[in-house]
Every structure is written in structure tokens, then in C-alpha cells.
C-alpha positions as CSV (number, residue, x, y, z in Angstrom):
1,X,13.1,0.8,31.9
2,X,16.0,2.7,30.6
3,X,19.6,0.9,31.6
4,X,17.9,-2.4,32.0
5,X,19.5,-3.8,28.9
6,X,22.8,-3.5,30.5
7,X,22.5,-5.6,33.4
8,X,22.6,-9.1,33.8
9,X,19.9,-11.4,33.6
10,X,19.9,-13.3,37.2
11,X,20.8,-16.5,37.0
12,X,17.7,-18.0,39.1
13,X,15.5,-16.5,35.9
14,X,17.6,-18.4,32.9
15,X,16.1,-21.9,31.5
16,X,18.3,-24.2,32.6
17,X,19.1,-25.0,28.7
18,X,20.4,-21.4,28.4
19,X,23.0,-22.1,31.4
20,X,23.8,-25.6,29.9
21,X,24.5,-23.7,26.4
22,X,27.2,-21.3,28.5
23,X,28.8,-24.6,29.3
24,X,29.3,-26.2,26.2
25,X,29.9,-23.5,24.0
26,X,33.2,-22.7,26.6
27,X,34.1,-26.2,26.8
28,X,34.1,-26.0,22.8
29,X,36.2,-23.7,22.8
30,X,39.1,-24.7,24.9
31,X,38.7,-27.6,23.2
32,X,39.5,-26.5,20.2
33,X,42.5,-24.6,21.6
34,X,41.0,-21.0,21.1
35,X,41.4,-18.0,23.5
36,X,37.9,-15.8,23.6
37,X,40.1,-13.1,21.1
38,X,40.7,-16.4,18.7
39,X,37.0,-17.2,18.9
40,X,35.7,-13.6,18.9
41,X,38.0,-13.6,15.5
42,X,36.2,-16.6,14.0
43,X,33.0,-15.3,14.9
44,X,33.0,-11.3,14.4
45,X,31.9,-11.2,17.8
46,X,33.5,-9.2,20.6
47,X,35.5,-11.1,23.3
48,X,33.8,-9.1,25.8
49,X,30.4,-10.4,24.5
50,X,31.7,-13.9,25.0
51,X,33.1,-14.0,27.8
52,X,29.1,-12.7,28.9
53,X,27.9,-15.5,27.0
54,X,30.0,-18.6,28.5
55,X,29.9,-17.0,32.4
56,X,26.1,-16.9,32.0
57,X,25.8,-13.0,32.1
58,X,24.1,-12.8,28.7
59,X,21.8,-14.6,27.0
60,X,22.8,-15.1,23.2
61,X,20.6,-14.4,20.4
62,X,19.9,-17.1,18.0
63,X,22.5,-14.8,15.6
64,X,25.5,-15.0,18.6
65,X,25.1,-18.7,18.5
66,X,25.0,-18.9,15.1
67,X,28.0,-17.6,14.4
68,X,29.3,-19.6,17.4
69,X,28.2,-23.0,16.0
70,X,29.7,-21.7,12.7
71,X,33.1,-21.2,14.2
72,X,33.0,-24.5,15.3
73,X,32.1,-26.1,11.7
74,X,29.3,-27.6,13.4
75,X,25.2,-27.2,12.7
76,X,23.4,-25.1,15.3
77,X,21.2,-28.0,16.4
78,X,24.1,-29.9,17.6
79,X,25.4,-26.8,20.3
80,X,21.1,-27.1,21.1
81,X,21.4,-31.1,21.1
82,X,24.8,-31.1,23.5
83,X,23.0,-28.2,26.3
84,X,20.3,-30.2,26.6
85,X,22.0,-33.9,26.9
86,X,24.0,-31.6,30.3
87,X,20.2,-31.5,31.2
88,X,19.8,-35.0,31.6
């Protein structure tokens, strides 16, 4: 379906790991101190695509996070480890 790509993916349909990722990648980053421009910086990312990413209106690729968890000088397992300890 042409367009589809562009609209959100509703919330009811995301793994509940994928919401919890949204979560600690933003709470990493105030954290830290960084506005989404700082972070989109770091990352080569746009802010735009971030702010999709932490308000649960995009899913990241493996890639987005990567560069996310490399940002925060931390492996990519541990941003996978912290979502899912929200999970229990």
C-alpha cells in the first residue's frame, strides 16, 4: 500500500519491549543532559526521527538503535537488557 510507510504503527500492535525501548532510550537521554538536536548530533540521526522513536510513533531499526546505544557509550544489549527489566 502506497503511503503506509508514513503512518504510525498503532500502539495496540507494538511488542511491549518496543514501547519499553521508547522509554529508556528518552530517559537516557535526559539523563545525560541532551536535547533530541544534541542526541540527533551524536547519533547522525534526525531529531524529528527521535522524537518518533521515544513517543512510540516509530519503530527503530536495529541501525537507529545502534547508533543510539553508541551515543550513549554503552553496548546495544544493555538498551535491549534495561526495556525488558521495565517489562518485569
Amino acid at each position: 500500500m502506497v503511503g503506509s510507510a508514513n503512518k504510525p504503527i498503532p500502539r495496540t500492535s507494538l511488542e511491549p519491549v518496543c514501547l519499553a525501548l521508547a522509554a529508556v532510550i528518552r530517559e537516557r537521554r535526559r539523563r545525560a543532559g541532551w536535547s533530541l538536536n544534541q542526541l540527533a548530533a551524536r547519533t547522525g540521526l534526525s531529531r524529528q526521527m527521535l522524537s518518533f522513536v521515544e513517543t512510540e510513533r516509530r519503530v527503530p531499526t536495529v541501525d537507529t538503535v545502534a547508533r543510539i546505544s553508541r551515543a550513549f557509550e554503552l553496548p546495544l544489549s544493555q538498551l535491549f537488557a534495561a526495556a525488558e527489566r521495565r517489562l518485569n
